[in-house]
N, CA, C and O atoms as a GROMACS GRO file, in nm:
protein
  420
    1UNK      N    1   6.767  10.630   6.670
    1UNK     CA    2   6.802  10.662   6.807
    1UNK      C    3   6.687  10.616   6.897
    1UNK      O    4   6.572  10.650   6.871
    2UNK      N    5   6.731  10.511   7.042
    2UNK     CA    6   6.652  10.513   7.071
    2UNK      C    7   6.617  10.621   7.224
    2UNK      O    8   6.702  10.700   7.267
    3UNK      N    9   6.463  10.600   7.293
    3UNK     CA   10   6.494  10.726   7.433
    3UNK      C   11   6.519  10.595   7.508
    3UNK      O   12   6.503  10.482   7.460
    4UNK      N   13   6.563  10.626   7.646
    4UNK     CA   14   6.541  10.617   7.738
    4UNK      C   15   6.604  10.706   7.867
    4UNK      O   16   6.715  10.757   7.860
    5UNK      N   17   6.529  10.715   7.968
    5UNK     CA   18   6.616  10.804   8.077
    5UNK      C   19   6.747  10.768   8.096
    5UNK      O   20   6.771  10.649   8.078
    6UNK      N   21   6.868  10.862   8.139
    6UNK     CA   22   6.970  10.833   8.182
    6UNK      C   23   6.968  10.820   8.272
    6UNK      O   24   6.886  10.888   8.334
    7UNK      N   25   7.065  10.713   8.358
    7UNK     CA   26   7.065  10.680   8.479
    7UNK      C   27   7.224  10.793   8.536
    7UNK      O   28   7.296  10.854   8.457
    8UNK      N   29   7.239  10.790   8.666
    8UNK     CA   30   7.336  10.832   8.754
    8UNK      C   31   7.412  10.768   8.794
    8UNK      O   32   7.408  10.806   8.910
    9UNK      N   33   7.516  10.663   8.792
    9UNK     CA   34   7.615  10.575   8.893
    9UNK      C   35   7.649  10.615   8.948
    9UNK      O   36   7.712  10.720   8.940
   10UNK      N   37   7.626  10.549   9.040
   10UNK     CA   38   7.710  10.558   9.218
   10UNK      C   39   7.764  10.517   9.281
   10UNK      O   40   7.670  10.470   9.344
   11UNK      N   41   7.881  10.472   9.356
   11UNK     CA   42   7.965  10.378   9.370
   11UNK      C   43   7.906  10.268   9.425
   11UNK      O   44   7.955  10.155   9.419
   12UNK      N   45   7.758  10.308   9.499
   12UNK     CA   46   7.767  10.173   9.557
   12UNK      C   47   7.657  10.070   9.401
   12UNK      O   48   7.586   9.974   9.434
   13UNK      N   49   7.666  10.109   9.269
   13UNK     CA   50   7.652  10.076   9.139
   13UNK      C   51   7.717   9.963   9.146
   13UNK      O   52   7.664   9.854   9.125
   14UNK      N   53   7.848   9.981   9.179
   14UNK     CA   54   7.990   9.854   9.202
   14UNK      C   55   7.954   9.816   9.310
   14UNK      O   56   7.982   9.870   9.417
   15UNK      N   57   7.869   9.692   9.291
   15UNK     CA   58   7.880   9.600   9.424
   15UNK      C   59   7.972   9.433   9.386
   15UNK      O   60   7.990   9.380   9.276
   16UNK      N   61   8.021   9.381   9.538
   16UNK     CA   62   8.058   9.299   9.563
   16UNK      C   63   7.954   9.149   9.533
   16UNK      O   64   7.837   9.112   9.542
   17UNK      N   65   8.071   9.106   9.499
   17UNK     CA   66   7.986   8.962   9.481
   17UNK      C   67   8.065   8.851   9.412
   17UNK      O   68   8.178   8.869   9.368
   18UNK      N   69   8.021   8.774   9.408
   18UNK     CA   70   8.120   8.616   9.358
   18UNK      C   71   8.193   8.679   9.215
   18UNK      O   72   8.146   8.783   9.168
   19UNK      N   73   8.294   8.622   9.158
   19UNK     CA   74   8.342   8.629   9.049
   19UNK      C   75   8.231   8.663   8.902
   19UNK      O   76   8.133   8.592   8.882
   20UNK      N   77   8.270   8.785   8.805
   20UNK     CA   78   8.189   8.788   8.746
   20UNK      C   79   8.270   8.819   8.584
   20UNK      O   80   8.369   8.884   8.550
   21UNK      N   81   8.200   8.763   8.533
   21UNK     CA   82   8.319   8.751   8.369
   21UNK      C   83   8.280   8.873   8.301
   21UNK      O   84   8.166   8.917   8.318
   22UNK      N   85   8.365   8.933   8.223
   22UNK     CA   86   8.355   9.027   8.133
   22UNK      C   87   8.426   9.006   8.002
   22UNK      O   88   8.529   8.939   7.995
   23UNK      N   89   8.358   9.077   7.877
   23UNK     CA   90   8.377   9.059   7.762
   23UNK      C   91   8.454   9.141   7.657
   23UNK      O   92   8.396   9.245   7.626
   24UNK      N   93   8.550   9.124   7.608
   24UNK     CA   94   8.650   9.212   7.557
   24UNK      C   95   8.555   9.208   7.405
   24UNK      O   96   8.523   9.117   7.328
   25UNK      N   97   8.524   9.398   7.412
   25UNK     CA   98   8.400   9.430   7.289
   25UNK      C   99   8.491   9.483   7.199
   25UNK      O  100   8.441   9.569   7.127
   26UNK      N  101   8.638   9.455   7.173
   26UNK     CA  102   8.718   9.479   7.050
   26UNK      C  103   8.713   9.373   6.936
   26UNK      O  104   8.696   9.378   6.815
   27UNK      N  105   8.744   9.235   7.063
   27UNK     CA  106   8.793   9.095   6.957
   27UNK      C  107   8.675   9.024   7.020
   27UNK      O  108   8.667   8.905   6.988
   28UNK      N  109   8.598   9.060   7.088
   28UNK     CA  110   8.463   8.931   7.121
   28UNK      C  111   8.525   8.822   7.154
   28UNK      O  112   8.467   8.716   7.128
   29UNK      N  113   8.674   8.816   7.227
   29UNK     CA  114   8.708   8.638   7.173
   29UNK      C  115   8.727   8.643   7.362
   29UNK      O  116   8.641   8.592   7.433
   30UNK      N  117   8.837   8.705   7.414
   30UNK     CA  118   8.890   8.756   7.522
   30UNK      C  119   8.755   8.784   7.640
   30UNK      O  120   8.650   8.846   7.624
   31UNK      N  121   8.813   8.704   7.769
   31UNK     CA  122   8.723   8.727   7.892
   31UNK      C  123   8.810   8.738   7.985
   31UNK      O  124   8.913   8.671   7.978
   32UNK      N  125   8.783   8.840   8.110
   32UNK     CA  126   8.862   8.809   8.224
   32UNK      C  127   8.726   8.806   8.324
   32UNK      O  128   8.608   8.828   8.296
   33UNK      N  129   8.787   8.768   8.453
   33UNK     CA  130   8.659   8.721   8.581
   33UNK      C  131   8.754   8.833   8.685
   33UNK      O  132   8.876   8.821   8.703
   34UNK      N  133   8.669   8.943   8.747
   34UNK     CA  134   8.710   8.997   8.881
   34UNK      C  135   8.587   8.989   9.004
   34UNK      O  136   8.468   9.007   8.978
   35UNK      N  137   8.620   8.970   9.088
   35UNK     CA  138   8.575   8.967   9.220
   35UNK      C  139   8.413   9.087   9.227
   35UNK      O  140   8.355   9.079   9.335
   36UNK      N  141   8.374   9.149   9.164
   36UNK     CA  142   8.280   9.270   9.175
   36UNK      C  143   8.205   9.248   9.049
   36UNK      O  144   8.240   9.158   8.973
   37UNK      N  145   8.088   9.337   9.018
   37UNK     CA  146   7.981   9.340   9.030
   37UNK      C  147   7.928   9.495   8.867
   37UNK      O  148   7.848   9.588   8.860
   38UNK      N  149   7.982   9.463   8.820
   38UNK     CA  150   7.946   9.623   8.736
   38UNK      C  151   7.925   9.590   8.590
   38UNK      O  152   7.981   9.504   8.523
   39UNK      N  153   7.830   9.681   8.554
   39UNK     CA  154   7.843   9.655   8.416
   39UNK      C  155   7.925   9.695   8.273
   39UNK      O  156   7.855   9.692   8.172
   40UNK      N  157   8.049   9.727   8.258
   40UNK     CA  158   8.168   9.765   8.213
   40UNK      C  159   8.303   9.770   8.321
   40UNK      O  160   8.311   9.759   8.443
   41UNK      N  161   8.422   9.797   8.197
   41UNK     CA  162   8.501   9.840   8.276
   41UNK      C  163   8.609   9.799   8.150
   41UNK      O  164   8.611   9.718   8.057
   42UNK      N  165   8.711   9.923   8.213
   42UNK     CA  166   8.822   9.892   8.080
   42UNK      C  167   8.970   9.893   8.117
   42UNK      O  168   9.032   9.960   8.200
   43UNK      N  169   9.013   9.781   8.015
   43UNK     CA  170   9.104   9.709   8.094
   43UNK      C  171   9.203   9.696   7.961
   43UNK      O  172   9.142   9.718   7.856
   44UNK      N  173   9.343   9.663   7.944
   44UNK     CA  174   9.390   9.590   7.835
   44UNK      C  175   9.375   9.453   7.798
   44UNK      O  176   9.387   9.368   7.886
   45UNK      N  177   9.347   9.415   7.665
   45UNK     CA  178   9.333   9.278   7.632
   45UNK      C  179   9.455   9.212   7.575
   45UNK      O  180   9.518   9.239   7.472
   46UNK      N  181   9.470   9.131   7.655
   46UNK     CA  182   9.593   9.052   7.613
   46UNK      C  183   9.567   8.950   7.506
   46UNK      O  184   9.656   8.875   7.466
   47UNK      N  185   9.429   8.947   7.454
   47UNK     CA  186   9.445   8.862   7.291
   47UNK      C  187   9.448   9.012   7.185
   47UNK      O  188   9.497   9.004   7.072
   48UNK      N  189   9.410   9.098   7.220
   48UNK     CA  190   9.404   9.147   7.086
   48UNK      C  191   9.458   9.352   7.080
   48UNK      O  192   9.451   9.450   7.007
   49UNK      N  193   9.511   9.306   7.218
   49UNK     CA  194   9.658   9.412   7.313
   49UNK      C  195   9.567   9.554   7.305
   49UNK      O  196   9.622   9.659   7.337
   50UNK      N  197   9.389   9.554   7.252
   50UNK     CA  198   9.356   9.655   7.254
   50UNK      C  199   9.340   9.729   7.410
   50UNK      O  200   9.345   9.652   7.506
   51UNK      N  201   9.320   9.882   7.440
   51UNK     CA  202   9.282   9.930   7.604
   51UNK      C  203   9.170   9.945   7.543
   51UNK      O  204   9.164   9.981   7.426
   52UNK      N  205   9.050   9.914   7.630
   52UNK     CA  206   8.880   9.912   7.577
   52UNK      C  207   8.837   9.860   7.674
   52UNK      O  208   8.894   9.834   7.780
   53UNK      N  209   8.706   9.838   7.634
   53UNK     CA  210   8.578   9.819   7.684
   53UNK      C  211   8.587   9.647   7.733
   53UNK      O  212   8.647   9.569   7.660
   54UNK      N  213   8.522   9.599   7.862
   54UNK     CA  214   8.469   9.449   7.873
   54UNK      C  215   8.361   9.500   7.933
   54UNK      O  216   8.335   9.577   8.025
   55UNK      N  217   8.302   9.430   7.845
   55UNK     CA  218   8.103   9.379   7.914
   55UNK      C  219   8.115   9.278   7.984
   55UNK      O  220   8.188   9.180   7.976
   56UNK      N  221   8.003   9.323   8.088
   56UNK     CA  222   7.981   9.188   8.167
   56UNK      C  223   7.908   9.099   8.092
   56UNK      O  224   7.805   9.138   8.036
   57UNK      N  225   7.941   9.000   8.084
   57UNK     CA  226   7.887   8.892   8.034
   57UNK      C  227   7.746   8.840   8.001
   57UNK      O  228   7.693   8.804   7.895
   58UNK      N  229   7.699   8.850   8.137
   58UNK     CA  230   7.531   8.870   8.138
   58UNK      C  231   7.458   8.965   8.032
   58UNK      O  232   7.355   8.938   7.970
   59UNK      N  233   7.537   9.087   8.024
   59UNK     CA  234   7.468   9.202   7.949
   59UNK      C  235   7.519   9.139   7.784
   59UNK      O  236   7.431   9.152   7.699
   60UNK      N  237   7.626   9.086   7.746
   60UNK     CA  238   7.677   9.019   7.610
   60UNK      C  239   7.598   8.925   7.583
   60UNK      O  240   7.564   8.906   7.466
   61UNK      N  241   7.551   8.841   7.691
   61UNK     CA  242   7.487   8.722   7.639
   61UNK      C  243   7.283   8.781   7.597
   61UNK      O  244   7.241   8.736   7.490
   62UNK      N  245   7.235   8.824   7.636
   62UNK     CA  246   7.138   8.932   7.623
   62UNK      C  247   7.178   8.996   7.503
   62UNK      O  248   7.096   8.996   7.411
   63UNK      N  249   7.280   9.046   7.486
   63UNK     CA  250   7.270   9.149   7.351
   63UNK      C  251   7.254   9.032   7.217
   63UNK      O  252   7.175   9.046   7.123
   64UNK      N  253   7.348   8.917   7.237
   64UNK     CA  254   7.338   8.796   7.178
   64UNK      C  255   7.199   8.745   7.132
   64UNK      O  256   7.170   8.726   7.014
   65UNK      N  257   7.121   8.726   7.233
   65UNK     CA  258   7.023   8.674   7.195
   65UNK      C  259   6.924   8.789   7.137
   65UNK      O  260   6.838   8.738   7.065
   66UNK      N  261   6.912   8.939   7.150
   66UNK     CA  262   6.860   8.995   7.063
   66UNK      C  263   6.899   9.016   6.940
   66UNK      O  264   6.826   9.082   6.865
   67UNK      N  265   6.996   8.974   6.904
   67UNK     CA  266   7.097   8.988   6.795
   67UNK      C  267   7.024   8.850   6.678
   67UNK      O  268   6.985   8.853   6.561
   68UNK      N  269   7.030   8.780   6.746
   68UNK     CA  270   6.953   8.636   6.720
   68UNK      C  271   6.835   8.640   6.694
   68UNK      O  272   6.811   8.648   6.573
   69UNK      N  273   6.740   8.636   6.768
   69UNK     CA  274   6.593   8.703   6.787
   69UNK      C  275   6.587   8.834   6.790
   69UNK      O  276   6.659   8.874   6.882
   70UNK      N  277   6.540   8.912   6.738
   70UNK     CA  278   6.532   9.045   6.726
   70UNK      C  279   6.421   9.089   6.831
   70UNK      O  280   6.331   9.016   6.792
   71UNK      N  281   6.365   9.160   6.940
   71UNK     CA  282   6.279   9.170   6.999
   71UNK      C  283   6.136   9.245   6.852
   71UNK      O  284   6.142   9.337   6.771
   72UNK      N  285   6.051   9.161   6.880
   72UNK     CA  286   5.944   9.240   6.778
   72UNK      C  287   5.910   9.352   6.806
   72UNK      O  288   5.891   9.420   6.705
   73UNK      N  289   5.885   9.429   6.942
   73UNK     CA  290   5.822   9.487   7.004
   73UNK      C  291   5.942   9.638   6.929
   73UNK      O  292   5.916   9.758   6.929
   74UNK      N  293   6.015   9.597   6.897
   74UNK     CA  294   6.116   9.742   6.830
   74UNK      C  295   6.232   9.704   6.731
   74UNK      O  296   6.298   9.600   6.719
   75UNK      N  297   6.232   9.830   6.659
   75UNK     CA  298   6.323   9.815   6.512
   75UNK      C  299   6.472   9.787   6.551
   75UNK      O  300   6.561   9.856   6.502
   76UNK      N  301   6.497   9.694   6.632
   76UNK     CA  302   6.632   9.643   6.685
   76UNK      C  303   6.744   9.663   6.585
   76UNK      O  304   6.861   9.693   6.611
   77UNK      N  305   6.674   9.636   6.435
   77UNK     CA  306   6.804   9.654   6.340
   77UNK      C  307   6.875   9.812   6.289
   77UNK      O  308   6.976   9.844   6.226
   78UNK      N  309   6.733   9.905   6.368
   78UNK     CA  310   6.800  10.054   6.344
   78UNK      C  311   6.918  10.100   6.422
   78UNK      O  312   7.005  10.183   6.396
   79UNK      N  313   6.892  10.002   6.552
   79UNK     CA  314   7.001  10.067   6.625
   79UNK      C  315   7.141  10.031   6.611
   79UNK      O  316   7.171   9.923   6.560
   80UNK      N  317   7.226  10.108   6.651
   80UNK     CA  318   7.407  10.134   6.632
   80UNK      C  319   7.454  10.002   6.769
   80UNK      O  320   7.390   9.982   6.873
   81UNK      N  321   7.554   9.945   6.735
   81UNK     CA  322   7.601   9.836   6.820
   81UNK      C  323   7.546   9.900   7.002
   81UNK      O  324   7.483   9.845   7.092
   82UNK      N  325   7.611  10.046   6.990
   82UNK     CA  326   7.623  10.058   7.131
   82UNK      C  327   7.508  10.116   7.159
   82UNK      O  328   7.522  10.171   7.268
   83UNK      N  329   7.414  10.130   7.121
   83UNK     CA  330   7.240  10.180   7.157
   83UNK      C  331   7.194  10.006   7.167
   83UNK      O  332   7.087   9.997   7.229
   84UNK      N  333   7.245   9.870   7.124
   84UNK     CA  334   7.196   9.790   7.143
   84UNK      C  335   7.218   9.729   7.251
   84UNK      O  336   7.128   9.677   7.318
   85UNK      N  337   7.377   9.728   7.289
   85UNK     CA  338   7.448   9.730   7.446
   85UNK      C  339   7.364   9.808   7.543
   85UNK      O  340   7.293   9.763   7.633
   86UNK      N  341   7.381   9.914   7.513
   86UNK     CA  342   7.286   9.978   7.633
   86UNK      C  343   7.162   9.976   7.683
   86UNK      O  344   7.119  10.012   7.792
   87UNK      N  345   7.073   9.896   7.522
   87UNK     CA  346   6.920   9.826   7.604
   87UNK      C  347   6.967   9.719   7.660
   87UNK      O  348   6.930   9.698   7.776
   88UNK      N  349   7.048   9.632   7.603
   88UNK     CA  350   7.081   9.518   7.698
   88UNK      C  351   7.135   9.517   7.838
   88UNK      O  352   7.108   9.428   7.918
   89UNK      N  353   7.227   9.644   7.870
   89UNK     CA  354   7.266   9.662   7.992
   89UNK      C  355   7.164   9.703   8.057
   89UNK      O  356   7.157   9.667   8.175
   90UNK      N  357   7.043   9.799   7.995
   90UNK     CA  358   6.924   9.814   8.073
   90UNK      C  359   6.806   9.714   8.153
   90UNK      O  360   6.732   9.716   8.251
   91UNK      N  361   6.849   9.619   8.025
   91UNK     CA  362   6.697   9.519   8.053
   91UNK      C  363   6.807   9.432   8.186
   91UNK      O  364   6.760   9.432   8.300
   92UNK      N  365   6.917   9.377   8.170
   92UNK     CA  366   6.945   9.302   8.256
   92UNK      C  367   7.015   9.298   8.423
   92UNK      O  368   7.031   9.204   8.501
   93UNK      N  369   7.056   9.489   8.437
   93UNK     CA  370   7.114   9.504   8.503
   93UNK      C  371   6.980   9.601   8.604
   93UNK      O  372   6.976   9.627   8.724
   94UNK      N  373   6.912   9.624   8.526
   94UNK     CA  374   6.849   9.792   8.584
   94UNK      C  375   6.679   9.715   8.613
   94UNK      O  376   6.591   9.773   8.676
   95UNK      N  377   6.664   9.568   8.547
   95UNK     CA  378   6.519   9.518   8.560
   95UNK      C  379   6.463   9.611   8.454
   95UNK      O  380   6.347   9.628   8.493
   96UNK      N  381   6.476   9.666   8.368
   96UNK     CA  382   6.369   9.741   8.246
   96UNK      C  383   6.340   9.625   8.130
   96UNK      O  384   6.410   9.534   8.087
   97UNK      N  385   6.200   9.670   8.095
   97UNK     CA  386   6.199   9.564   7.971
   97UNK      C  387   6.156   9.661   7.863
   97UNK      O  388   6.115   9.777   7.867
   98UNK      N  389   6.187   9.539   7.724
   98UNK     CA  390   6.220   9.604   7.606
   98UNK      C  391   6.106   9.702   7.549
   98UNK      O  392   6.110   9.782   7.456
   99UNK      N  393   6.007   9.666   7.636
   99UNK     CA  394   5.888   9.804   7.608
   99UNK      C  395   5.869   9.934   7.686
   99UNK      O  396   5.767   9.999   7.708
  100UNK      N  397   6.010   9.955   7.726
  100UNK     CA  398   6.029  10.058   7.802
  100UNK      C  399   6.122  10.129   7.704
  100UNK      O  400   6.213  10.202   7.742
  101UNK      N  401   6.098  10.104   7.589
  101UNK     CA  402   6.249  10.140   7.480
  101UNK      C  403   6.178  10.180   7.372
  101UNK      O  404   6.097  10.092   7.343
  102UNK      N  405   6.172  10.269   7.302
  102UNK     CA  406   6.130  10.343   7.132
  102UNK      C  407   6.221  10.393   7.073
  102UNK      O  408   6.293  10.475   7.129
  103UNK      N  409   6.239  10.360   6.961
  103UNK     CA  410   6.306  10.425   6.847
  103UNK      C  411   6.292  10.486   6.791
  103UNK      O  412   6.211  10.432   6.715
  104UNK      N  413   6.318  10.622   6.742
  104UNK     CA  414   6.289  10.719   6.670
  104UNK      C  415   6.377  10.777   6.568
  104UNK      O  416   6.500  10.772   6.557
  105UNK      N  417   6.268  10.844   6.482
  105UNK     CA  418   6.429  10.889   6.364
  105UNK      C  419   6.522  10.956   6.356
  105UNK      O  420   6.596  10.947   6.258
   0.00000   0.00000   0.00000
């Protein structure tokens, strides 16, 4: 498990901005693009008809490359898929870096 503080969302969390892709975290295969700005959101997938989760993209491609490269700085392989999502949604959405993150038993 790793710490970090929990954050609060707030609507204005959902901001506006150019088209932004998200990642269907059932089948990994599936993307849709909406008009706003957030980091989740759940939707039905029409490849794999699951109701779930899409990541924004930014935060998938980040989890990707720690997945790849493991950050040294922490035991990346202890953590559970979605403790790894959520440093990634941290480091890329919130500006935190990966030494703001410990794992513990």
């Amino acid at each position: 498990m790793f710490e970090a503080r929990p954050k609060v969302f707030t609507p204005r969390d959902v901001m506006c901005c150019m088209e932004q892709t998200y990642r269907c975290l059932a089948c990994l295969e599936h993307t849709i693009t909406r008009g706003f700005d957030t980091s989740h959101l759940k939707t039905q997938c029409s490849h794999c008809d699951s109701f779930g989760r899409f990541l924004n993209e930014a935060v998938f491609d980040q989890f990707q490359t720690f997945e790849q490269t493991p950050p040294e700085s922490m035991q990346w392989d202890r953590l559970d898929r979605e403790e790894k999502l959520l440093v990634s949604e941290q480091i890329v959405r919130r500006g935190r870096t990966i030494d703001e993150f410990s794992v513990s038993a």
